[in-house]
TIMI-330376 format. One line per field, with one value per residue: residue number from 1; residue in three letters; x, y, z of N, C-alpha, C in turn. Coordinates in steps of 0.1 Angstrom, whole numbers, plus 5000, padded with zeros to 4 digits. Atoms other than C-alpha are relative to their C-alpha. Layout:
% residues N
resi: c(NUM;...) $
resn: c(ALA;...) $
n.X: c(X;...) $
n.Y: c(Y;...) $
n.Z: c(Z;...) $
ca.X: c(X;...) $
ca.Y: c(Y;...) $
ca.Z: c(Z;...) $
c.X: c(X;...) $
c.Y: c(Y;...) $
c.Z: c(Z;...) $
This chain:
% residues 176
resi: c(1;2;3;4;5;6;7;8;9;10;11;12;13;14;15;16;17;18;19;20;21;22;23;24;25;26;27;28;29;30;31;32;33;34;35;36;37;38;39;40;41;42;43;44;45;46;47;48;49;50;51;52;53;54;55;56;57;58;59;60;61;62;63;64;65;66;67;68;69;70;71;72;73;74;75;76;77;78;79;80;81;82;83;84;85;86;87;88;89;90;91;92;93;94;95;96;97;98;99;100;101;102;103;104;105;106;107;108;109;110;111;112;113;114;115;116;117;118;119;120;121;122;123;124;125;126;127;128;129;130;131;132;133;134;135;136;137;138;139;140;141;142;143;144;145;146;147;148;149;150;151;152;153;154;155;156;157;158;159;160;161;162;163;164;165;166;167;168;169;170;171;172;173;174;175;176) $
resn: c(UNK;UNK;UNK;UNK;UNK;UNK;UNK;UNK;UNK;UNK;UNK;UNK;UNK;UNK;UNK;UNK;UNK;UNK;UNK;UNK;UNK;UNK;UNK;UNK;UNK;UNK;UNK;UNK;UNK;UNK;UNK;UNK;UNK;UNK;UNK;UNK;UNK;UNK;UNK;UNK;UNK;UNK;UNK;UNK;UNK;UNK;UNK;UNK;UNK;UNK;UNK;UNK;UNK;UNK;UNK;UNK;UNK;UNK;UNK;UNK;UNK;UNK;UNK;UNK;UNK;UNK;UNK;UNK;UNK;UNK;UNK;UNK;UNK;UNK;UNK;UNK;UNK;UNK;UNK;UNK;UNK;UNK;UNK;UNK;UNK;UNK;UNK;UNK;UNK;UNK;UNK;UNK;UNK;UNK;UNK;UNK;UNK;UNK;UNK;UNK;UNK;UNK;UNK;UNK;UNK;UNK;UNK;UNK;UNK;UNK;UNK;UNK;UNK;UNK;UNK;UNK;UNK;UNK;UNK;UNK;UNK;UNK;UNK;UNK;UNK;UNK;UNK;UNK;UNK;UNK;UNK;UNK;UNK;UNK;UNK;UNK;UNK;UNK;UNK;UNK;UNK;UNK;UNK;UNK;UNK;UNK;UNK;UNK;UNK;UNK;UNK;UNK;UNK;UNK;UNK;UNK;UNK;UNK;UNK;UNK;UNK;UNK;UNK;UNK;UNK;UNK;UNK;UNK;UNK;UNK;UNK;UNK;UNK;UNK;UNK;UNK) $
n.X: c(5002;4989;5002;4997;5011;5000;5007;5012;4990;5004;4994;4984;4997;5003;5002;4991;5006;5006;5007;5007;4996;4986;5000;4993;4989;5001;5004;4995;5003;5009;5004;4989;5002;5015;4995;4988;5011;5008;4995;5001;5011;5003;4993;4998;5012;4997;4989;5010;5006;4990;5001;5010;5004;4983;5003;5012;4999;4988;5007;5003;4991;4998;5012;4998;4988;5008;5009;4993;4995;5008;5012;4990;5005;4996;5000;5000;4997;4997;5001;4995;4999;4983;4987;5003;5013;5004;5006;4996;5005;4988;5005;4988;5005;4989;5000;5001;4987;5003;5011;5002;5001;5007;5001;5008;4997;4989;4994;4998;4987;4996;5002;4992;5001;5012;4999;4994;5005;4986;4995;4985;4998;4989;4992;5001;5013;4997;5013;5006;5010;5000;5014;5006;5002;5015;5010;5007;4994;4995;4993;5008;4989;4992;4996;4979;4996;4987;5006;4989;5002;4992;4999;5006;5004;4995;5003;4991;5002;4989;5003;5014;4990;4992;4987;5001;4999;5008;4994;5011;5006;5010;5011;5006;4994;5009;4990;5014) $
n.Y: c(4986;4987;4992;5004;5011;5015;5002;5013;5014;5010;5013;4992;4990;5007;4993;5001;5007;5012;5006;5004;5007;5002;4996;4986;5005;5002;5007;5010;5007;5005;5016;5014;5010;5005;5012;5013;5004;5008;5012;5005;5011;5016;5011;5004;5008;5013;5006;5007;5015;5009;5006;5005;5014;5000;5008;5005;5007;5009;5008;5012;5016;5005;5002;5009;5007;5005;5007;5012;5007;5002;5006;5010;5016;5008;4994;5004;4991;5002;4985;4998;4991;4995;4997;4991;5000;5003;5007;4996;5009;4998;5010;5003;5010;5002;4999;4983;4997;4991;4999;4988;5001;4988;5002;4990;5008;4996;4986;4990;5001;4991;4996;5002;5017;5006;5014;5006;5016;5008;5006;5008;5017;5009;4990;4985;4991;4989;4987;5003;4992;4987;5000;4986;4995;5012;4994;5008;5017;5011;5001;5001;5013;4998;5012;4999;5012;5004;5013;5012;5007;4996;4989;4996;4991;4999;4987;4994;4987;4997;4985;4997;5005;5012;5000;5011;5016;5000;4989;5003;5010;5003;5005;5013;5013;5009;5007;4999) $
n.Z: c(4999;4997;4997;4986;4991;4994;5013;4993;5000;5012;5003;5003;4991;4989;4986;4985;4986;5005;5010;4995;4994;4998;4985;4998;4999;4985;4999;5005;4990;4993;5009;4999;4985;5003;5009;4992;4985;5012;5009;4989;4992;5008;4994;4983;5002;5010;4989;4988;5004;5003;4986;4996;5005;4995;4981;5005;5006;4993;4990;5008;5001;4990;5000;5005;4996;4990;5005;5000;4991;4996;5008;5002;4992;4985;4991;4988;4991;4983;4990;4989;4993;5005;4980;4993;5002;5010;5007;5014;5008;5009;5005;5013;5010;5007;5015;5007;5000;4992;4988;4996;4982;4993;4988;4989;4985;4996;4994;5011;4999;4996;5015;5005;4999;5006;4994;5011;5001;5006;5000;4994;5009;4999;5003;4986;5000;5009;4994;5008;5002;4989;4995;4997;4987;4995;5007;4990;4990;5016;5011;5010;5007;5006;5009;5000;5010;5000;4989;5004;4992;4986;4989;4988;4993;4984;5002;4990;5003;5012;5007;5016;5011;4999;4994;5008;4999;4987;4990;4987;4999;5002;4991;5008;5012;5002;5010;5013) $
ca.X: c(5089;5117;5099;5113;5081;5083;5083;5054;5072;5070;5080;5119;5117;5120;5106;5125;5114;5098;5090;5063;5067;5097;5096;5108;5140;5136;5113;5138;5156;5128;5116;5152;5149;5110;5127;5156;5129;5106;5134;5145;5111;5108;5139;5136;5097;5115;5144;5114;5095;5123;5130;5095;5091;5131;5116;5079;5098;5122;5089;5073;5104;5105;5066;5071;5103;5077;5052;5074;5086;5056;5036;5068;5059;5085;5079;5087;5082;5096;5092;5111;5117;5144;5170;5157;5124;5100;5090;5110;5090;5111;5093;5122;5121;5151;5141;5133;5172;5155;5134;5112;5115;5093;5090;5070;5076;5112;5124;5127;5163;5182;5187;5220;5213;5197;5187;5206;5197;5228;5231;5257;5268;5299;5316;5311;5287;5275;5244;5216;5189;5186;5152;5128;5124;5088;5056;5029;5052;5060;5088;5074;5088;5122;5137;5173;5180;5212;5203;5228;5225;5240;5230;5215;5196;5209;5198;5219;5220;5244;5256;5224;5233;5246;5279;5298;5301;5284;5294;5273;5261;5234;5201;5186;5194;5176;5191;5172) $
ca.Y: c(1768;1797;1816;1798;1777;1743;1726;1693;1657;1638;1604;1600;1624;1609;1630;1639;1625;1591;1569;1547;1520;1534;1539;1574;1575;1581;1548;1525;1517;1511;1484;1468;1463;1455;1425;1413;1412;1390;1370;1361;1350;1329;1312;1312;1296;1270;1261;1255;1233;1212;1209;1199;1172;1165;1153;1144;1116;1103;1101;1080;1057;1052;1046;1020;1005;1004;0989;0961;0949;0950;0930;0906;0865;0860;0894;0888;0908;0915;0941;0944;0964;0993;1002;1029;1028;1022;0998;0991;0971;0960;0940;0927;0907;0891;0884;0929;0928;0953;0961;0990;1003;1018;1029;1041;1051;1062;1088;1121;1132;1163;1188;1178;1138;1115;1082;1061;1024;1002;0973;0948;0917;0894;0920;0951;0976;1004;1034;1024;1054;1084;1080;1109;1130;1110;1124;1118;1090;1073;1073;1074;1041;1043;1023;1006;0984;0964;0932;0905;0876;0872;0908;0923;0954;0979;1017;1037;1075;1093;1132;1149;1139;1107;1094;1070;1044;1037;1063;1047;1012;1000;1001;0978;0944;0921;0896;0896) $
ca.Z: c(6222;6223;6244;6278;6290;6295;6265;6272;6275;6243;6233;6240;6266;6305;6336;6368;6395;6401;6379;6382;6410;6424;6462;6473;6485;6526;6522;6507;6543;6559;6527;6532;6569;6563;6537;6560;6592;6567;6553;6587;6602;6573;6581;6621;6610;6587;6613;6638;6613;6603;6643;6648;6620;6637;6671;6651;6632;6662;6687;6657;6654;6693;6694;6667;6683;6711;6697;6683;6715;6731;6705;6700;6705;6729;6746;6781;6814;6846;6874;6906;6932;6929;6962;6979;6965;6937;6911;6877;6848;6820;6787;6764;6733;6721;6683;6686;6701;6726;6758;6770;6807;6830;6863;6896;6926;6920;6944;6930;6925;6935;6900;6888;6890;6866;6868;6839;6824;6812;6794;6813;6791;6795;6773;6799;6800;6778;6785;6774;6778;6801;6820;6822;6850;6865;6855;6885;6903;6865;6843;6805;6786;6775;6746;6748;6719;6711;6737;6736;6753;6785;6792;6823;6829;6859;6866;6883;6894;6873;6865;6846;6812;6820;6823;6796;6823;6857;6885;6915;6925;6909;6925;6898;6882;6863;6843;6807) $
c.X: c(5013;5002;5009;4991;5004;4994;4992;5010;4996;5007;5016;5005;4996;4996;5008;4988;4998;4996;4991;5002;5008;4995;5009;5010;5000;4992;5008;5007;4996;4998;5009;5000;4995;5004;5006;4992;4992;5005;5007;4996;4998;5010;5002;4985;5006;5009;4986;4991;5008;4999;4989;5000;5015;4993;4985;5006;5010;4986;4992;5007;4998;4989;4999;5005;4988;4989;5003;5004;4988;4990;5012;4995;5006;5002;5000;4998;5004;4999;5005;5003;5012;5009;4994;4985;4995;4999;5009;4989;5008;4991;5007;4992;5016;5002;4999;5018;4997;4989;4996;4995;4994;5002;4990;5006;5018;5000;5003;5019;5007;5002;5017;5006;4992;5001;5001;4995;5012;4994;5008;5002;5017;5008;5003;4989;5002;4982;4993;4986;5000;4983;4997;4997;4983;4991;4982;5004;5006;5009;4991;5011;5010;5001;5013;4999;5016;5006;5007;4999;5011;4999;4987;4993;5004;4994;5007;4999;5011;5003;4988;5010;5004;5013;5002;5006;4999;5008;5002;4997;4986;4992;4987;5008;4994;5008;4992;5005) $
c.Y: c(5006;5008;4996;4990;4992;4997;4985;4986;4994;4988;5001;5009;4995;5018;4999;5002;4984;4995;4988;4988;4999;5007;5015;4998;4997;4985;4987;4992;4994;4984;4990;4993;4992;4984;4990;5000;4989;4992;4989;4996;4991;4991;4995;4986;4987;4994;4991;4990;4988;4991;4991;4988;4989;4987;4991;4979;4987;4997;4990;4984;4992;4995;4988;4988;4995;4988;4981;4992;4996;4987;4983;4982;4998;5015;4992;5010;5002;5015;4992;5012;5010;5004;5011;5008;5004;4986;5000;4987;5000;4989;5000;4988;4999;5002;5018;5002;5015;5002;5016;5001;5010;5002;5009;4998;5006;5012;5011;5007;5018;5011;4994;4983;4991;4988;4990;4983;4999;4987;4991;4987;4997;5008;5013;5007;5013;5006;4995;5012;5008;4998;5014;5003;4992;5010;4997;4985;4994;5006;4997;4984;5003;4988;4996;4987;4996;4988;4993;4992;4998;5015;5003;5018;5009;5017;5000;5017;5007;5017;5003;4999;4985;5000;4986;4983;5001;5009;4994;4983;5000;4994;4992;4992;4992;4996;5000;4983) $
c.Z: c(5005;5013;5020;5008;4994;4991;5005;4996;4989;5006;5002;5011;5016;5011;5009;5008;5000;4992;5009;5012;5012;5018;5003;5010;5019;5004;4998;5012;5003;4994;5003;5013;5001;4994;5007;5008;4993;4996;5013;5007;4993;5002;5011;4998;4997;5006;5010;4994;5000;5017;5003;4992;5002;5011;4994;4996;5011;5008;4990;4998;5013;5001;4989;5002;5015;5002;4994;5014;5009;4993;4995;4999;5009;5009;5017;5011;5014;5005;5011;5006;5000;5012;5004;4994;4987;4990;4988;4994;4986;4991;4987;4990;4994;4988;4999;5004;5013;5011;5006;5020;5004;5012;5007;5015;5005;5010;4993;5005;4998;4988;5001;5003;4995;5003;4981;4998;4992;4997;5000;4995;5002;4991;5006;4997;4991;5006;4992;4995;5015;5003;5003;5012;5006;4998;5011;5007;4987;4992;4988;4995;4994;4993;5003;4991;4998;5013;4990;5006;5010;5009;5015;4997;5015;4998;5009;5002;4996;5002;4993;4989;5000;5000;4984;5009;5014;5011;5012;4997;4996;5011;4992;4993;4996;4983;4987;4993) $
């Protein structure tokens, strides 16, 4: 039409404004933040699974490692007393090449002091596992594998963290 009205949209012919779908513009920010907030829980979520089946798969190994030593044939066990009090229990297996250690009874220890297990063979000594802070009077079982013959067992108290080689006199020893 000539006349000046608004000739009707055919085929061929696009509209101003939106098209279908299309988010209005003051909205589009918002969606992108909306995306990156979203795309970032999904990956903080998927860091924390990983983590979890991280620690899931190491307390499995140790629980295994545990289990082997314990169930061993020439499992052996000893407990003795520790220097300034408590209880250590220690039940090695040579053919596992490893022994798990417990304890009660320990003294509880100042914050920036842990209590360390070494062990000491005719070649020197090496760290063998960082004991857990105690849990009603008990250490949980630690593992220390890599038993040599001629070695010893010794705990000592240490830097938190541990140390890569004894600080302090040992207030355990037990020959394995």
């Amino acid at each position: 039409p000539a006349s000046g009205a608004p000739r009707p949209a055919g085929p061929g012919r696009v509209r101003a404004g939106r098209g279908r779908g299309q988010l209005p513009r003051w909205l589009r920010p918002v969606a992108v933040t909306l995306s990156a907030a979203f795309a970032a829980a999904a990956i903080a979520f998927g860091v924390k699974a990983l983590d979890t089946q991280h620690s899931l798969s190491q307390a499995q190994a140790r629980d295994h490692m545990l289990a082997a030593v314990l169930t061993a044939p020439d499992a052996k066990m000893m407990s003795a007393p520790v220097t300034g009090g408590g209880t250590a229990t220690v039940v090695m297996s040579h053919r596992e090449h490893a022994l798990a250690f417990s304890s009660a009874g320990l003294p509880s220890l100042p914050a920036g002091q842990d209590y360390e297990l070494w062990l000491m063979g005719p070649t020197g000594g090496r760290p063998a596992a960082m004991l857990p802070r105690p849990a009603h009077g008990m250490t949980s079982p630690v593992i220390a594998t890599g038993i040599r013959a001629g070695d010893m067992v010794e705990l000592t108290v240490e830097p938190a963290g541990g140390a890569p080689r004894p600080t302090t006199a040992p207030i355990l020893r037990l020959i394995l």
